[in-house]
C-alpha positions, 0 to 999 in steps of 0.5 A: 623107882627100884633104886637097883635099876640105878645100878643097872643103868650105870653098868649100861652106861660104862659099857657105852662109854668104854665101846666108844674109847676104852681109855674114857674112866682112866683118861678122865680120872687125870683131872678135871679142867672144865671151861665153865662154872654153872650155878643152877637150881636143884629142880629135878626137871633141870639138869646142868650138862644135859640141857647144854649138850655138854658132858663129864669134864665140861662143867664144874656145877653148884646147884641149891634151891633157886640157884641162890648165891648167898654172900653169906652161904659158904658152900656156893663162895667155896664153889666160886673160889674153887672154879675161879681160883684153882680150875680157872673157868673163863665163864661163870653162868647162873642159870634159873627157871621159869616155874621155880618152886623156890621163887613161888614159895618166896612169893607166897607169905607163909611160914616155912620153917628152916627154909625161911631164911633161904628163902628171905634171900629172894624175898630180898630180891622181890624188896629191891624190885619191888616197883617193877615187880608190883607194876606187873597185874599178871600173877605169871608174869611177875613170877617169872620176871622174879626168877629172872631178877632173881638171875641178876642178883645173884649174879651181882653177888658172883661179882662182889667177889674178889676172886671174880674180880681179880679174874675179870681183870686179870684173864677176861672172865665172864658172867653170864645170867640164863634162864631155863624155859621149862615149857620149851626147853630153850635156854634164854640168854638174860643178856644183862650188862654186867659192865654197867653192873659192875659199874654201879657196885664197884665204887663200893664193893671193890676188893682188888 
């Protein structure tokens, strides 16, 4: 890749844009009021907006290796606070993919240096659905109902914060967990019933 084609692109891009509206930059430079926050995995193959048919404005994006929601990683609760709090999203969406290399590197028993303690967030994942997980003989389908887990977890640990839980009382906010099949380029609705998660967890992590 010659990085100057980048630039190339861009002035190809704004051209675009300005022939179609030519107030587009200084409209969009007003601020940003996007209805959704999506949480997604740093994978190259797997953009935010692109695979949603959405644009600049739409969507307010945090992405990190496995699309992770650490209860103890800043960045991401800065970037939940953020959407939650002071742009009021209305949905939250974490979004995997089948054929995560983060997942795989979970799986696989092997010292990987500084990421060793991110991925021992997933390794945790596997730790909580592990009978499930082991009941599975094929190595493809267990990989892939970890990603998908791995989905729900995270999401449950979007739940455990205050601001998402004031804002689902307040203002009807919702979770969504999706996966991204590669193969298809179809998104995949988990469908998870967060109501019964929320259920389950809140007796102890409640905070409003």
């Amino acid at each position: 890749m010659n990085i100057k084609e980048i630039f190339k692109n861009n002035q190809a891009w704004v051209n675009e844009k300005l022939s179609v509206d030519k107030n587009y930059f200084s409209d969009m430079s007003k601020g940003q009021n996007p209805e959704v926050l999506y949480i997604g995995c740093s994978d190259s193959r797997v953009t935010a907006e692109e695979l949603m048919g959405l644009g600049p404005g739409d969507v307010f994006v945090h992405r990190n290796i496995a699309n992770m929601v650490p209860t103890t990683d800043q960045s991401a609760l800065s970037v939940v606070n953020y959407a939650v709090e002071h742009l009021k999203v209305n949905h939250v969406v974490v979004c995997g993919h089948y054929f995560c290399g983060g997942v795989k590197a979970a799986m696989q028993s092997a010292d990987l240096g500084v990421l060793n303690p991110w991925l021992r967030n997933i390794r945790d994942v596997y730790r909580l659905h592990k009978k499930e997980l082991d009941s599975l003989s094929d190595d493809d389908e267990k990989y892939k109902r970890l990603v998908e887990l791995n989905v729900q977890e995270q999401c449950t640990n979007v739940l455990k914060t205050p601001e998402v839980q004031k804002a689902i009382k307040e203002r009807n906010l919702t979770v969504h967990g999706w996966v991204f099949d590669i193969h298809s380029g179809k998104l995949i609705d988990l469908e998870i019933n967060f109501e019964q998660i929320l259920n389950n967890i809140m007796e102890i992590y409640r905070i409003v």
